[in-house]
Each structure stands twice: as structure tokens, then as C-alpha cells.
C-alpha positions in Angstrom: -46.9 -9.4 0.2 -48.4 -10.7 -2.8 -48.3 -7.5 -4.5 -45.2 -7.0 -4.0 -42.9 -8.2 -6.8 -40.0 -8.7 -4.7 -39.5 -8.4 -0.9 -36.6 -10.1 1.4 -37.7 -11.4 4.5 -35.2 -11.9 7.7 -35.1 -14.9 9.6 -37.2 -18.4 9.1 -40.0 -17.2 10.8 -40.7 -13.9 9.0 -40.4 -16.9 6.1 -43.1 -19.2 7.5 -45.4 -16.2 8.3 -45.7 -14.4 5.1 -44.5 -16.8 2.5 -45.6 -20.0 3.5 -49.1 -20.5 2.5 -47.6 -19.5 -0.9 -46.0 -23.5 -1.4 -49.5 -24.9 -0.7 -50.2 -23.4 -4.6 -47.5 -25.9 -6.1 -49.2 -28.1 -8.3 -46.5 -28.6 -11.3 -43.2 -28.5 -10.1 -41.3 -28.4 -6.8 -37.4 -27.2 -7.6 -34.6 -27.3 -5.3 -30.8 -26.3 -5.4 -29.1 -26.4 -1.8 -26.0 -27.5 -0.6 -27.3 -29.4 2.5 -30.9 -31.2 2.6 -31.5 -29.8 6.4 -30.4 -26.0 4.9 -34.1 -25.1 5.3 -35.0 -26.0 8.9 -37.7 -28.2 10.3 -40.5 -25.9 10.3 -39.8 -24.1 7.5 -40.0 -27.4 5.2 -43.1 -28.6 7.5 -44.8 -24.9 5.8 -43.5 -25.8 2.5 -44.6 -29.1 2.3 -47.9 -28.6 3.9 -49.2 -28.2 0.1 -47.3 -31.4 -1.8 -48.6 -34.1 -2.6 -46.3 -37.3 -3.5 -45.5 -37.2 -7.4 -46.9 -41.2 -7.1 -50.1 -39.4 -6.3 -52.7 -37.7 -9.2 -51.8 -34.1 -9.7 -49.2 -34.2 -7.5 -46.0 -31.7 -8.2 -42.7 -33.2 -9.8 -39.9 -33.1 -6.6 -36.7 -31.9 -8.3 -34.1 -31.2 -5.8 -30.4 -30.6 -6.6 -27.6 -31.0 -3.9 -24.4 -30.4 -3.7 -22.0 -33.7 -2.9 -21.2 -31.7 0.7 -24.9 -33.1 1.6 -23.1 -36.6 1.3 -21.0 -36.2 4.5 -21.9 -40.3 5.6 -23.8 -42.8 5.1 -26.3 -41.3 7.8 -27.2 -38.2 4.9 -27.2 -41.2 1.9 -29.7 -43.0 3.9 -31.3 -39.6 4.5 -31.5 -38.8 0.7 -32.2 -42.1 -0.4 -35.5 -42.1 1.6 -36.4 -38.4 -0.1 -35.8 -40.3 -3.7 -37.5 -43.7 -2.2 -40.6 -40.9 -1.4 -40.9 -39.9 -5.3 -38.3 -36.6 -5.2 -36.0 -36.8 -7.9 -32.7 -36.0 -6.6 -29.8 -35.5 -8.3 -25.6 -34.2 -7.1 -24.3 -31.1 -8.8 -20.4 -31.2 -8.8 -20.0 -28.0 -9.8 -20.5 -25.2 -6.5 -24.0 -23.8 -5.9 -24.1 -20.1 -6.0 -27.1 -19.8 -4.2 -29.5 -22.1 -2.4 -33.3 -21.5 -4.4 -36.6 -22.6 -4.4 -38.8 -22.8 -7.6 -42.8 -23.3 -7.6 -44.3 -23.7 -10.6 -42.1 -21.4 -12.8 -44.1 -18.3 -10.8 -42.0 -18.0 -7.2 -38.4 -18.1 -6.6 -36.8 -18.2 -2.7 -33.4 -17.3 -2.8 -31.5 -17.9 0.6 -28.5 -15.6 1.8 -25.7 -16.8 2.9 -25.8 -18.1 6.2 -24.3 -16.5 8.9 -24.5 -15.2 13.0 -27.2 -13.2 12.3 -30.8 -13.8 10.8 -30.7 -15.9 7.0 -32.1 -13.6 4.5 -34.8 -14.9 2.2 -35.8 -12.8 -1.2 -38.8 -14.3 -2.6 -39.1 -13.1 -6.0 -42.9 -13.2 -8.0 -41.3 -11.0 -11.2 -41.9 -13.8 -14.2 -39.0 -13.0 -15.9 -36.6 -13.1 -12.6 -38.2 -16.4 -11.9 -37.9 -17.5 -15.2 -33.9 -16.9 -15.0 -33.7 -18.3 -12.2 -35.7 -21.4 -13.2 -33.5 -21.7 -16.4 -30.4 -21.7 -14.2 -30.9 -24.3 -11.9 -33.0 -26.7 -14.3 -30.2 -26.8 -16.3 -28.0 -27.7 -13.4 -30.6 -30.3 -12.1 -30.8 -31.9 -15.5 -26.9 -32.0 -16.6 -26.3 -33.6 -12.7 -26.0 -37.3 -12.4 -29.3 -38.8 -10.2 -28.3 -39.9 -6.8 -27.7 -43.7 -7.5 -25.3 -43.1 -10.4 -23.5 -40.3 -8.5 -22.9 -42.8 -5.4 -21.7 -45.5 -7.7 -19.5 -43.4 -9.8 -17.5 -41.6 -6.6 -14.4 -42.4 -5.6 -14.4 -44.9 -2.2 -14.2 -43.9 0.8 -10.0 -44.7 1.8 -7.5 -45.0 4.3 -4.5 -43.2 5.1 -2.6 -46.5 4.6 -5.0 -47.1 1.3 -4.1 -43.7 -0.1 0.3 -44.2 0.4 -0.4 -47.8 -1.9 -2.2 -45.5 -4.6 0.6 -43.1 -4.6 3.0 -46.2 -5.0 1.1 -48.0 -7.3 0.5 -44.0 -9.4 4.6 -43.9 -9.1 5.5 -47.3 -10.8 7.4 -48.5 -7.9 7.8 -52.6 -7.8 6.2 -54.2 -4.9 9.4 -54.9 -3.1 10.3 -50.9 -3.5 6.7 -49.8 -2.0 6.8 -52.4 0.7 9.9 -51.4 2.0 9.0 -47.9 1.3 5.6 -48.3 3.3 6.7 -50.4 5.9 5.1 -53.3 5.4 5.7 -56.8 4.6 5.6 -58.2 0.6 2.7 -60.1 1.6 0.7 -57.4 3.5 1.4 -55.2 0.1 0.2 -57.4 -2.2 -2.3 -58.5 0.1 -3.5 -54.8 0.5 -3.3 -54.2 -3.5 -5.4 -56.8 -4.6 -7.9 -55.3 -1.5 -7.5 -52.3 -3.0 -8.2 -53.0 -7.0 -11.1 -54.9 -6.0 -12.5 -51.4 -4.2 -11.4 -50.0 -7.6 -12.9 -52.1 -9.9 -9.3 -52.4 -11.5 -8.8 -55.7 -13.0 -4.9 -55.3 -13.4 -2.2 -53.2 -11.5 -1.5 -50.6 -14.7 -5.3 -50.1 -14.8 -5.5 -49.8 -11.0 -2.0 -46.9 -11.3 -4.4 -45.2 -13.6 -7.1 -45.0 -11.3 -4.9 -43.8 -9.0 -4.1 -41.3 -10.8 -7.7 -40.2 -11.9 -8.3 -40.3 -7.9 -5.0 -37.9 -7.3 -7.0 -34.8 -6.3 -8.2 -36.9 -3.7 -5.3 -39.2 -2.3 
């Protein structure tokens, strides 16, 4: 296999078998683009990482890894990602979709992973220096135009209720409290109560700046 230039492999274990020994080489860099941490499975990320060292350690290779905000299902995956970043992996959300979930070592081997699907994952693992280049190009620019983790966490919208959501809609649509409350079904003092819950969440300091939120948040209410 290394003489070949490019050469797909099917299924993880045809991966671990012929390509793995190839990550123990990383010494510079470590890139990754995925849209779920746990998209390579336990044994293949044991063979990849047999050969890292932690970047707090001399020589060892920078962790960039770039995931898509679908890896931030609950607070079990942030804990999961936090403890990658807490490890010395810079990690960093991609809004924008991933075409395809790669691997970059050293600017000299790309792993690009098919889609997955009921049959075995494909993996093409590319040693052409100008593919690998490309590719490199590509997602580095993606990594480094991402937000890291912490700012991404802080900056998305909280996590809200069905009940949450109708008083953003009422607050987005101007209504008077008296008008929403009878609209939502609650009592004036559970509105208001639940308003000033809810521009706290928000970070609002008044009701227009909180409508306007609301209305930034829209695609997701």
C-alpha cells in the first residue's frame, strides 16, 4: 500500500490493517473534520492514536479537530468534547455542513470517509501531495474560520421549552402582556414571571432587546 498513491479500503478493519501504522508517523499535525467525535470507531481511533503524543508534550503533533454542531446533541457529547480540548486537541464547531469527514497527517496523508451506510464505510486514503494538499487547504480553512468550542457553546442559542418558545413568538410579535397571557393561557403574573426568566436566559436587559433576540433566534423557535 505505500506505493500506491491512492487506494480505498472497505470496512474499519481493512482500515486498521493496512493504514494504521501509517498515523504512528504524525509528528506535526493531526487534522480532523467529522460530523460526530465517535464517527471513527473505537478501534480505529485506538490505531490512530497509537502514534500521538499530547501537544503538552515535546514534539508532539498539533490536535486540530473540526466538528459539526450535530456532535453537540447533550451535555453528555460537551462533556465528551471538552475533555478532548482539556487533553490538548484544539477543537473547534463548523456551522456550515461538512462535505466529507477527512483525516490529515502531516500535510502527506488524507482519509476520506464515505458516507455511511448498511453496508461496509469506504475509506480512500490518498498519499498524492497535491490531493492532500487540497484537501488540507479545504478543511484548514474551515477549522480556522470556526469558532473554538468554548466560544461556540457560549454564543448558541439556549436550550428552550415549548412554553419558552410561544413567549418568544409573543414577545417577536409586539403583543402587550395582557394580550400574550390571555393568548398563552396563563396568568399576568406567570407571563411576566416567565419573561423576566426568559431575558435573563437571553442576556436581554429590556423587553424590545429581548423581541429582537427573538427574532434572531426565529429559525429555531
Amino acid at each position: 500500500m505505500d506505493d500506491e498513491p491512492i487506494v480505498t479500503l472497505h470496512g474499519e478493519r481493512a482500515l486498521i490493517d493496512r493504514a494504521g501504522h501509517l498515523f504512528a508517523g504524525a509528528r506535526h499535525e493531526f487534522l480532523v473534520a467529522a460530523a460526530d467525535p465517535l464517527t471513527w470507531s473505537a478501534g480505529v481511533r485506538t490505531a490512530f492514536a497509537a502514534g500521538l503524543r499530547p501537544t503538552t508534550e515535546p514534539g508532539g503533533p498539533a490536535l486540530r479537530k473540526l466538528y459539526s454542531p450535530e456532535a453537540l446533541p447533550d451535555a453528555r457529547a460537551e462533556r465528551r468534547l471538552a475533555r478532548m480540548a482539556a487533553g490538548g486537541a484544539d477543537i473547534r464547531i463548523c456551522t456550515a455542513p461538512l462535505g466529507q469527514e477527512t483525516i490529515v497527517l502531516d500535510r502527506r496523508i488524507a482519509i476520506l470517509a464515505g458516507a455511511p451506510g448498511h453496508g461496509r464505510r469506504t475509506y480512500t486514503v490518498i498519499r498524492t501531495p497535491d490531493v492532500v494538499a487540497g484537501l488540507r487547504s479545504l478543511v484548514h480553512a474551515a477549522w480556522a474560520s470556526s469558532p473554538e468550542l468554548d466560544d461556540h457553546l457560549r454564543r448558541r442559542p439556549p436550550a428552550l421549552g415549548a412554553d419558552a418558545r410561544r413567549i418568544l413568538r409573543a414577545l417577536a410579535a409586539g403583543h402587550t402582556d395582557e394580550v400574550a397571557a390571555r393568548q398563552l393561557g396563563m396568568s399576568l403574573r406567570t407571563y411576566r414571571r416567565r419573561v423576566a426568566e426568559l431575558m435573563e436566559a437571553l442576556g436581554a436587559t429590556s423587553r424590545f432587546q429581548a423581541g429582537l433576540r427573538a427574532r434572531e433566534l426565529e429559525g429555531h423557535v
